[in-house]
Each structure stands twice: as structure tokens, then as C-alpha cells.
C-alpha positions in Angstrom: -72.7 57.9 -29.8 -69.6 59.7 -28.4 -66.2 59.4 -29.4 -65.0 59.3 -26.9 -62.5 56.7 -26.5 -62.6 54.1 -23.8 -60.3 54.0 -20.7 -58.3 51.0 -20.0 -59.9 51.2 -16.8 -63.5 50.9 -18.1 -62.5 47.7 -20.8 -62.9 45.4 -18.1 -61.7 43.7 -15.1 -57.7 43.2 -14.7 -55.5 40.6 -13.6 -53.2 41.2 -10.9 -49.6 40.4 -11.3 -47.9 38.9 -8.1 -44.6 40.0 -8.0 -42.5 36.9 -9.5 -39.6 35.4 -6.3 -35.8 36.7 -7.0 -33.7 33.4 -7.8 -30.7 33.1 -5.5 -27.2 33.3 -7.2 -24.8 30.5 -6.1 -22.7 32.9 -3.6 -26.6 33.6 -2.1 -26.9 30.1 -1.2 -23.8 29.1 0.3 -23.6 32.3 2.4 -27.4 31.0 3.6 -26.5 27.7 3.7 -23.4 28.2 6.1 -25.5 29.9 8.6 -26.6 26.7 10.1 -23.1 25.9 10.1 -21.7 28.6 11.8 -24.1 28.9 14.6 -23.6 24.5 15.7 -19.8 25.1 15.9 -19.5 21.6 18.0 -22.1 19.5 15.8 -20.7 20.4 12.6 -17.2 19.0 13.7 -19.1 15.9 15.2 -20.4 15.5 11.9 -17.7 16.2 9.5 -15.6 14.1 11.3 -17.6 11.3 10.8 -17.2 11.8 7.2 -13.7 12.8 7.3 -13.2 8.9 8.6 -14.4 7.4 6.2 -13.0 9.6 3.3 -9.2 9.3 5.1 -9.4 5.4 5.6 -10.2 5.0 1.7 -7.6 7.5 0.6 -4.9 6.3 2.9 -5.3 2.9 1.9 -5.1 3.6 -1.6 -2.5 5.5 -1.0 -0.7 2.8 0.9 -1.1 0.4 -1.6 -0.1 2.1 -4.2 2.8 3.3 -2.3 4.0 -0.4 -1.9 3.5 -1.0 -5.2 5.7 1.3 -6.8 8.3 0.3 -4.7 7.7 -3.0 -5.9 7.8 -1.9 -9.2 11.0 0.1 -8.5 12.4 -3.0 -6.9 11.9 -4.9 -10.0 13.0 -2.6 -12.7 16.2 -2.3 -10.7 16.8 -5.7 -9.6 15.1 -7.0 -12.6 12.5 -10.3 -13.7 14.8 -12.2 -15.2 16.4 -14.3 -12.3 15.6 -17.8 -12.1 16.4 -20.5 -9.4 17.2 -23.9 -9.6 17.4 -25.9 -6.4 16.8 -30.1 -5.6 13.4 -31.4 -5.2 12.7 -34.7 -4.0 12.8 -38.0 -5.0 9.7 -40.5 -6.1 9.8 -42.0 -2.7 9.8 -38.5 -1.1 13.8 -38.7 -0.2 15.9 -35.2 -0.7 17.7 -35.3 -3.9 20.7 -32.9 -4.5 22.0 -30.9 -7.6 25.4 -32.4 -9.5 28.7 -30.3 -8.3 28.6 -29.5 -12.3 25.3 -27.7 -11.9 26.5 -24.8 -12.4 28.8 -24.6 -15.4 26.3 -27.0 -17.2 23.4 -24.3 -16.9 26.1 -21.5 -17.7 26.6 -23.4 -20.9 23.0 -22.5 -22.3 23.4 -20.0 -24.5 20.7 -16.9 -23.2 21.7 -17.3 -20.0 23.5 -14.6 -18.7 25.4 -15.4 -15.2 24.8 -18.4 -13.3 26.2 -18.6 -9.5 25.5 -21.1 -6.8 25.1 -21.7 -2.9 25.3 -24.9 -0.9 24.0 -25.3 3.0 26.7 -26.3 5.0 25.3 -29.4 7.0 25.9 -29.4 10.7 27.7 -25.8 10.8 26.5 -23.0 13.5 27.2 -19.4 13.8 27.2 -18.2 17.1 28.1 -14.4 18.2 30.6 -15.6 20.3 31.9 -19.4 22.2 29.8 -18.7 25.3 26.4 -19.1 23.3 25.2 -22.2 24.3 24.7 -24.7 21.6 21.2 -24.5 21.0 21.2 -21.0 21.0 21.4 -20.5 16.6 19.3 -18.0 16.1 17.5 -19.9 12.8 20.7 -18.5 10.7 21.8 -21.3 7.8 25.1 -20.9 7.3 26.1 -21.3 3.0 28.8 -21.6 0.9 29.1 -19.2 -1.8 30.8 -18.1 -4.9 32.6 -14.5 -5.1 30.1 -13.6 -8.2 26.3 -14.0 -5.9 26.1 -10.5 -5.4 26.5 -9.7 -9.0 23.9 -11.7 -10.3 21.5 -11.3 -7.7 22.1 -7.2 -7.5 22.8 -7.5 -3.9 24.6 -4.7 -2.0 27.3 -4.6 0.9 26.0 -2.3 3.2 29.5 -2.6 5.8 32.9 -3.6 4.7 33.5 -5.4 1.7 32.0 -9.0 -0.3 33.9 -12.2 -0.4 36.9 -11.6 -3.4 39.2 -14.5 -4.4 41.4 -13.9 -1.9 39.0 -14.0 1.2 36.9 -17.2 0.0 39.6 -19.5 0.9 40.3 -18.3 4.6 38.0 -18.0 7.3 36.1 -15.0 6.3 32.0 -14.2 6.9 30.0 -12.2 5.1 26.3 -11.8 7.3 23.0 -11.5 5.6 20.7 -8.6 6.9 18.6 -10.0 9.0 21.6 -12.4 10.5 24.0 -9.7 11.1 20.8 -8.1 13.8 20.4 -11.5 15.1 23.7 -11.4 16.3 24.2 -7.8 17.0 26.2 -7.2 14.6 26.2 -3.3 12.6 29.7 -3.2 11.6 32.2 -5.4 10.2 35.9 -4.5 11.1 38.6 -7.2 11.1 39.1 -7.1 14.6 35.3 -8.9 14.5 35.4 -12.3 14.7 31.9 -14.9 15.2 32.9 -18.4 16.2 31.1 -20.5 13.4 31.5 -24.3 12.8 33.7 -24.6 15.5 36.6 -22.0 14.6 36.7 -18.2 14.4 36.0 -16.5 11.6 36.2 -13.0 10.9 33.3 -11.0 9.9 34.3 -8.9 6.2 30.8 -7.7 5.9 27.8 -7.0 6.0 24.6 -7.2 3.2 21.8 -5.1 2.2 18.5 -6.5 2.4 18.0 -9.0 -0.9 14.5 -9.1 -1.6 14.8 -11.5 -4.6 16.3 -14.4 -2.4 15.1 -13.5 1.4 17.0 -16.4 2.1 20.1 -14.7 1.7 19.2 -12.2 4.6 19.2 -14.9 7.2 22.0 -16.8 6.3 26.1 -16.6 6.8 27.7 -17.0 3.6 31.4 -18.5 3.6 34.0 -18.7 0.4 33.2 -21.6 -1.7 37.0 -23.3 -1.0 36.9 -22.4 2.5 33.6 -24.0 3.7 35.2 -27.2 2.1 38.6 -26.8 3.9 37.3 -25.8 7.4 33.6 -27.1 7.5 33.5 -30.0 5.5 31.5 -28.4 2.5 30.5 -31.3 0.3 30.6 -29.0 -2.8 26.9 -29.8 -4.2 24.8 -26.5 -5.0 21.5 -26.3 -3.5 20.4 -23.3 -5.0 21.6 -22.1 -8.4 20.9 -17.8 -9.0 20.5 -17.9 -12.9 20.3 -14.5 -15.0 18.5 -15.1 -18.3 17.9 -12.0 -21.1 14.8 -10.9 -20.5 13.2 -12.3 -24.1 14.4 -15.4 -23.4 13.1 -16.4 -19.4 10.4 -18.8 -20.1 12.8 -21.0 -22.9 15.5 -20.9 -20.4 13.1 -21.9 -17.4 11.9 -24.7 -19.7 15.4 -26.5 -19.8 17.0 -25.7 -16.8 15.9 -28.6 -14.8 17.4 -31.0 -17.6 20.1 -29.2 -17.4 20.8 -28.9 -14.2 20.1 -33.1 -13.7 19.8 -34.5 -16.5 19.5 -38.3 -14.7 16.7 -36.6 -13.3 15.4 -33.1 -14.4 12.3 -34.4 -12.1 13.5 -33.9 -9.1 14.7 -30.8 -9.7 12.5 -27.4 -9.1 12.6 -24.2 -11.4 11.1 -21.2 -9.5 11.2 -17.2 -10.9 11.4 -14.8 -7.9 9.5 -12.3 -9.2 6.4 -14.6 -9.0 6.8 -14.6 -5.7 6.4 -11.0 -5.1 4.0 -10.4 -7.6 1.8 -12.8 -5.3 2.8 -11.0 -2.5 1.3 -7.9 -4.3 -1.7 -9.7 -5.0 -2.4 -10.5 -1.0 -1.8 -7.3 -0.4 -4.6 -6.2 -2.8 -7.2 -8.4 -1.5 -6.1 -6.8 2.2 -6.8 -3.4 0.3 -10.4 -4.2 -0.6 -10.9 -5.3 3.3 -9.9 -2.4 4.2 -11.6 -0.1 1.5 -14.8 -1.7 2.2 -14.6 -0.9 6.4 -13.9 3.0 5.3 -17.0 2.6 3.1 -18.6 1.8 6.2 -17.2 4.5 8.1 -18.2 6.6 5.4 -22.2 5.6 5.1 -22.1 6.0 9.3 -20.6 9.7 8.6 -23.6 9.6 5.8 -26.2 8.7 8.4 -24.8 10.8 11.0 -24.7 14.1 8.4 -28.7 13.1 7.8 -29.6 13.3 11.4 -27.5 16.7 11.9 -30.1 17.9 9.3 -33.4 16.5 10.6 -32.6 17.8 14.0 -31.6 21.3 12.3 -34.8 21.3 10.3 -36.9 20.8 13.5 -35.0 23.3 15.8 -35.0 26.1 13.0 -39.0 26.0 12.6 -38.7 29.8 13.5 -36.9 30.9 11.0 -38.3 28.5 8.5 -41.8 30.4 9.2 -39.7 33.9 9.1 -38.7 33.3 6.1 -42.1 32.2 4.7 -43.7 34.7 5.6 -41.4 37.2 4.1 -42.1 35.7 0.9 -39.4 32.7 0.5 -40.4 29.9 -1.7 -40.2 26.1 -0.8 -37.3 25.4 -3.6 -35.2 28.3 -1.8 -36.2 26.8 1.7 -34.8 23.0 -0.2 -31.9 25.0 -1.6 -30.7 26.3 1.9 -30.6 22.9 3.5 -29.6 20.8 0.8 -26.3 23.4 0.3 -25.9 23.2 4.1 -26.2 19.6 4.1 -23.6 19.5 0.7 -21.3 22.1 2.7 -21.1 20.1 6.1 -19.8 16.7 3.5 -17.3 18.9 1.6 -15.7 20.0 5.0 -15.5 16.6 5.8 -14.0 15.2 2.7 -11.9 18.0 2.4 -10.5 17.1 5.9 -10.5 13.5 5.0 -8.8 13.8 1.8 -6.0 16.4 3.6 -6.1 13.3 6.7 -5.5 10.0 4.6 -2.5 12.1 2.3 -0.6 12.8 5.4 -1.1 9.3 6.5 0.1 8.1 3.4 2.7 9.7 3.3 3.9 9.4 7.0 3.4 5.5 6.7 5.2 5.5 3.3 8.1 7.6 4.4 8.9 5.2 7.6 9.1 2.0 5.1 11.4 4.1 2.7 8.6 4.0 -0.2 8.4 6.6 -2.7 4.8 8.5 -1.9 2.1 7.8 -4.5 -1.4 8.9 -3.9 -3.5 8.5 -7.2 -5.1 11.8 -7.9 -8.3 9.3 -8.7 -8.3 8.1 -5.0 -8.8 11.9 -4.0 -11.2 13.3 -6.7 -13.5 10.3 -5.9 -13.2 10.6 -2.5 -14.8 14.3 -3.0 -17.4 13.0 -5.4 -18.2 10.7 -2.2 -19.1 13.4 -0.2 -20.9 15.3 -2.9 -23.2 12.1 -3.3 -23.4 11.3 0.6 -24.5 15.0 0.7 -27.0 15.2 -1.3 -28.7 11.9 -0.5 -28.1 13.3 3.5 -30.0 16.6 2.5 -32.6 15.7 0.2 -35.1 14.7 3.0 -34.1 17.1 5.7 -34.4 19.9 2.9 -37.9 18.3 1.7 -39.4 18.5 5.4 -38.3 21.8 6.2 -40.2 23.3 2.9 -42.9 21.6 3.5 -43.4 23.8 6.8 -46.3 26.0 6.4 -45.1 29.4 7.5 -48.1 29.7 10.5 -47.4 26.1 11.9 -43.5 26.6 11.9 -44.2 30.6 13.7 -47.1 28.9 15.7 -44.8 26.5 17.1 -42.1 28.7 18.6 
């Protein structure tokens, strides 16, 4: 024997070591993926947009929504929820009833309440803009008779010249609701303005904001107490009574105002809390939102679809380069990789657009009804997880079919 000792080479066969495929980093595969991108200017747009449509429709709605809700909820806290209204209901054999000329002081009597104040239609009184209107001409304006403290308890505003004051309330004097005073065409009130009204002129002192706790009041003309009775035969009998309860006491006082309003009959006599009203408004306005929401989640599966087939076309029109990059030793996952990041990158510029789209709308719409801007930061974070989701589920089969491509068949096919 030798010593010799024995050569690797001689021990026995060897295995061969392929060289193992370099992984791509995460800047690698977005600078590949937005090749495809780049080189389909026109049917990247086409594509985006779609999802940009759907993604803006959900966020502006949102948006919207919760735009008018806040200035609900602004509206509210400054006009408060503690205003309840009294007015007649009708009788058991269905005939109009009519509140006691007492009403008032009676309610004012219980002890939470706060301010009580009162107005009564004037029965068979017009307003008219001037004495040429013809007669049937009204312009669905009521005219009422009010007391000098309304506006206090209801929180409304003057928005030209001044409110009815003790002095004014037994003279011939107008004050217009908001909607009235644009009936008649009326933006100022000056004393050389008169209106002809129940047969006589009367001069117009001013001018209200918009009330949104009694709309009513918008469309009406509202005369002094004493002077609807002198000059327009006022019978004195409330039909609405404005109550202001302290906030920890509303549903006791609602419970006995009709008893004390009537107490022959607290039957006929209906109890109502404005801010009911509105809060139903609000939640009409939320079942529009869900319509709404669910036709940009349509918009946004189309934009889905419409992403998908982008993909599949690209897939089938890049065969060459799919076999190019086979052949210089590109793997199947980094062939997925590339389209599913091109297929996540054409979404993201969508939603990104979209998001950036229904904010603006949001904010345009919501700036011409005077509402403070509120755009949940939830509405635009999930409309970017959309995308994400529609992106993947858009790429995972275009990305799947173009690794699959065997590199001679995809180079064979050029």
C-alpha cells in the first residue's frame, strides 16, 4: 500500500451546485413592475380611472354625510334639544280643536321649564309685496301673530333690521321669515318698506335667519301679538307654543304639557320635540348614503374587472419578454412578482387619485352648503385598502399565466 493520500477528485463522483436565483429587494420590484406602466401611458389612465371612480364616489359620499352631520350636530349644540312644541290636535269626531288664550302662562307655570312663547295663524290675512298682486297670488306665506320673546327661545337670528320690541308689536310692523322675505323679493328691511298685508300697509322692520328648529317660521309673516288683534282681527288663541325645558328634565316636562296646556282636553292636544325631527331627517339621509355607497362599490368592482383585463392583455402582449427573461434565468415567483406589483401599482394610482378626487368633492360640495368639512380619516385609509385588495385579486391570475410561460413557447411565439 502507498500512502499516499487520496484526492478529492478520486473519492467519488460530485454534485453540481446550480447557482441559487438572487431574491429581488422591494425597490427591484416596483422599478420592474412600473415598466409595464410606463410603456401603456393611455391604458394605464383608462384603467386607473376606473378605479379612481369608484374609490371618489365612496369617499365623497362619506364625506358628504358626515359633513351634514356635523352641521347637524353643530346646529343642535347651539340651538339646543331641549325645545318642545305644543300645538291643537283634533277632536274625537276629527274637528280642529284650539289651545286656551292661557296656554301659555299655564305651561310657563311648570317649574323646569325654562321660557315658554307662543304664535297664533291669523285666519283670513294675506301678505302681498305690494296692492297690485292679485288676490290669489299669496305665495304659500301664513301670516302669525307673535310675542316679542320667539326669537329668544327659539335661538333665532335677525339677519336685516331689527325683531319686534314692545314698542313695534302694537303698530303695523312685519318681521319676514327667510324663505318669505325671497318670496316676495325682499333682502332689506328699511322703514321706507312697506308690504300691504290684511288689507293695510305695514312696514317691514326685518328680516330672519333661517330657523331650522321651527321651518315654519321661515315661511311665515310674523306681526306683534296686540297688533294682529287691533288691525287683523287676531282671536288671541296660540296655535303653537315654543317651550324651553332644562335639558334633565325634557321627557317629564313633555309628559305634562298637554295637560297643561288643555286640561278639559290634554287629548287633543299634540306634544312634538324638534330635534326628533331632524334626527329622522339624518336618518334618511343615511339610508341615501348606503344607496349611494353601494353604486361606488359597483363602480369600484367594474374598475376591479377592468384592472384584471389590462393585465391579461399585458401578459399576452409581453410573451417576449416573458421568454427573455426566462431564459436569462428568472424564476416563475419573480415573473408573479412583476405582474402582481404592476397590477397592485396600476390600483394604488387609482385610489390615490380617487381618494385625492372624492376629498375635493367633499369639500367643494360642503363649502357651497356652509358645512364645516369632515372627511373621516377611516373613509380614506379604507378606500386604499380597497385598492390594495382589488389589486391583488386583479393580478393574481394575470401574474399566474404569465409564469407559467415556458421560456421557448413565449420566444417561439414572437
Amino acid at each position: 500500500m502507498s500512502g499516499r493520500p487520496t484526492s478529492p477528485e478520486s473519492s467519488g463522483p460530485q454534485r453540481r451546485e446550480h447557482p441559487r436565483p438572487s431574491r429581488l429587494s422591494v425597490a427591484d420590484i416596483v422599478r420592474v413592475g412600473g415598466v409595464g406602466l410606463r410603456t401603456r401611458p393611455l391604458r394605464v389612465f383608462l384603467s386607473a380611472l376606473g378605479i379612481a371612480i369608484g374609490i371618489a364616489a365612496m369617499v365623497s359620499v362619506v364625506g358628504i354625510s358626515s359633513s351634514s352631520r356635523e352641521d347637524l350636530n353643530q346646529t343642535l349644540r347651539r340651538l339646543g334639544t331641549n325645545l318642545l312644541t305644543v300645538s291643537p290636535g283634533t277632536s274625537v269626531l276629527g274637528a280642529e280643536s284650539s289651545l286656551p288664550d292661557t296656554a301659555v302662562e299655564m305651561v310657563s307655570r311648570v317649574g323646569p321649564v325654562e321660557s315658554a312663547t307662543a304664535v297664533g295663524t291669523v285666519e283670513g290675512a294675506w301678505i302681498y309685496r305690494n296692492d297690485h298682486i292679485p288676490t290669489g297670488q299669496t305665495g304659500s306665506i301664513a301670516v302669525l301673530a307673535a310675542r316679542t320673546d320667539l326669537t329668544a327661545t327659539l335661538g333665532a337670528a335677525v339677519a336685516d333690521g331689527t325683531w319686534l320690541n314692545p314698542a313695534t308689536e302694537k303698530y303695523p310692523a312685519v318681521v319676514l321669515g327667510a324663505v318669505a322675505a325671497r318670496r316676495l323679493g325682499f333682502g332689506q328691511a328699511r322703514p321706507d318698506v312697506t308690504v300691504w298685508l290684511g288689507g293695510r300697509w305695514f312696514t317691514l322692520v326685518g328680516i330672519l335667519r333661517p330657523v331650522p328648529l321651527a321651518p315654519e317660521i321661515d315661511s311665515a309673516a310674523l306681526v306683534g301679538w296686540d297688533a294682529a288683534t287691533t288691525y287683523l282681527n287676531f282671536d288671541g288663541h296660540p296655535t303653537t307654543i315654543y317651550t324651553r325645558a332644562r335639558s334633565d328634565a325634557v321627557t317629564q316636562v313633555r309628559s305634562v304639557l298637554a295637560a297643561t296646556a288643555n286640561p278639559q282636553h290634554p287629548e287633543q292636544v299634540r306634544v312634538s320635540r324638534p330635534s326628533d325631527a331632524l334626527a329622522a331627517q339624518q336618518a334618511t339621509d343615511k339610508t341615501f348614503s348606503g344607496l349611494l355607497l353601494g353604486l361606488g362599490a359597483v363602480a369600484l368592482l367594474v374598475g376591479g374587472v377592468g384592472v384584471a383585463n389590462t393585465m391579461v392583455i399585458s401578459a399576452l402582449e409581453r410573451r417576449s419578454e416573458i421568454g427573455l427573461r426566462r431564459s436569462l434565468g428568472a424564476t416563475r415567483g419573480q415573473i408573479r412578482t412583476q405582474f402582481l406589483a404592476e397590477s397592485l401599482l396600476l390600483s394604488v394610482l387609482g385610489g390615490l387619485g380617487g381618494t385625492v378626487l372624492g376629498v375635493v368633492l367633499s369639500t367643494v360640495y360642503a363649502s357651497t352648503r356652509h358645512w364645516p368639512t369632515v372627511v373621516p380619516a377611516w373613509a380614506s385609509l379604507g378606500g386604499m385598502g380597497a385598492t390594495l385588495v382589488i389589486g391583488v385579486l386583479a393580478g393574481v391570475y394575470p401574474a399566474v399565466r404569465a409564469s407559467r410561460m415556458a421560456p421557448t413557447a413565449a420566444l417561439a411565439a414572437v
